[in-house]
C-alpha positions in Angstrom: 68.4 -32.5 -85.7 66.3 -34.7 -83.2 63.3 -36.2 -85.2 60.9 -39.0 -84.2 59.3 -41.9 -86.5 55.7 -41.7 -85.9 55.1 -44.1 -88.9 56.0 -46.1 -92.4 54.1 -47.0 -95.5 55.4 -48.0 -98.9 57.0 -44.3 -99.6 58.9 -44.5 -96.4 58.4 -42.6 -93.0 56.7 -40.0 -91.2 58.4 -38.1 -89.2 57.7 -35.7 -86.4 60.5 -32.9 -85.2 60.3 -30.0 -83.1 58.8 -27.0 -84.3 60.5 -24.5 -86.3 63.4 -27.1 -87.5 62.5 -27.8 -90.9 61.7 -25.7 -93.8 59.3 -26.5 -96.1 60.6 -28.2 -99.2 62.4 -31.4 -100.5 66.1 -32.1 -100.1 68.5 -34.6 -99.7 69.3 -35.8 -96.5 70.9 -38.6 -93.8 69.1 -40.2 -90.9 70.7 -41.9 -87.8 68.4 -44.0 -85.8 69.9 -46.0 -83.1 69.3 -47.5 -79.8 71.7 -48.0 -76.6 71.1 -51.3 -73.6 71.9 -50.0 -70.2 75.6 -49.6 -70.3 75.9 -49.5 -74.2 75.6 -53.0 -74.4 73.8 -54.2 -77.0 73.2 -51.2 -79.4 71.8 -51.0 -82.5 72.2 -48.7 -85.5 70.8 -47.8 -88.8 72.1 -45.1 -91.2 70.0 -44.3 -94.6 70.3 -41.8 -97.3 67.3 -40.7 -98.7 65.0 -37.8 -99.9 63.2 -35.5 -97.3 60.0 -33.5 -97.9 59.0 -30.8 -95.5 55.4 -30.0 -95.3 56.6 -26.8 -92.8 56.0 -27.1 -89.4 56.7 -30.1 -87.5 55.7 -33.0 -90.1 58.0 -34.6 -93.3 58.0 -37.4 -94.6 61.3 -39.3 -95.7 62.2 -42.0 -98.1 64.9 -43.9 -97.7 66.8 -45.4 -100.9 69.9 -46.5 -99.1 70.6 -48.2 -96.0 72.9 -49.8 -93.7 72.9 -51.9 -90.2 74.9 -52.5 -87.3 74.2 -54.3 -84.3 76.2 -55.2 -81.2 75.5 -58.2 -78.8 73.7 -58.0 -75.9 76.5 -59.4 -74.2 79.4 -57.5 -72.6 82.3 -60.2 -73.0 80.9 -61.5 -76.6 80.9 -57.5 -77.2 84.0 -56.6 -75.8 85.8 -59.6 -78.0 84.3 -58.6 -81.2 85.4 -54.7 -80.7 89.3 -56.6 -79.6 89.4 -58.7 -82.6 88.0 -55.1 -84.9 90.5 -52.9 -83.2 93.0 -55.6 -83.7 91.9 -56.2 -87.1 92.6 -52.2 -87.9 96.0 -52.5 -86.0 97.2 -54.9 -88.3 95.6 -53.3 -91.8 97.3 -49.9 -90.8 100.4 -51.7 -90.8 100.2 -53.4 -93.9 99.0 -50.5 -96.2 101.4 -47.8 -94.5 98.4 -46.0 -92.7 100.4 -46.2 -89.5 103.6 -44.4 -90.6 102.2 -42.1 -92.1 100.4 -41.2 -89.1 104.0 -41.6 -86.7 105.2 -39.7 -89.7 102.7 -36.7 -89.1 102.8 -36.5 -85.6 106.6 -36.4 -85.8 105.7 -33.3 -88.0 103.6 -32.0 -85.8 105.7 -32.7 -82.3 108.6 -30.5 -84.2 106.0 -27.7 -84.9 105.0 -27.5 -81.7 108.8 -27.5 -80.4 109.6 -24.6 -82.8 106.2 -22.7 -81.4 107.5 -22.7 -77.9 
């Protein structure tokens, strides 16, 4: 659900979300904040685990224990290399740990399936 970080201290941040969203109580729970350029270039992600605590209403506060970052140029050909070389990069490791024929393997499977359906 859409939330907003009004604020941070040392137990982590306040939140804001839209009414009726969250119930009252702690829990578990993920957070996704990011940020997009024009065009997608240059974006910015951050994904933490943590513990939520629902006052009720529209207010929680969260507290993060685990985190991790990602961040992409603001700079369409030094952007569109790095995502060559990481698609490259999975190309290659599919390959050598049998992750691609497996997958030509399945979709043989499935190709058949869908021969015998019709």
């Amino acid at each position: 659900m859409p939330v907003e970080i009004v604020g941070r201290d040392h137990t982590g941040f306040r939140l804001l979300s839209p009414p009726g969203l969250l119930p009252p109580g702690g829990r578990r729970a993920g957070l996704l904040a990011h940020s997009f350029r024009p065009q997608n270039v240059g974006l910015a992600m951050m994904t933490f685990t943590g513990w939520l605590t629902a006052q009720g209403g529209t207010e929680a506060r969260y507290a993060p224990h685990t985190s991790t970052a990602l961040a992409a140029p603001p700079n369409r050909t030094v952007q569109a290399l790095g995502n060559g070389i990481l698609a490259k990069h999975g190309v290659w490791r599919a390959g050598r740990d049998g992750t691609g024929e497996r997958l030509r393997t399945l979709a043989g499977q499935q190709g058949q399936r869908d021969r015998q359906e019709s």
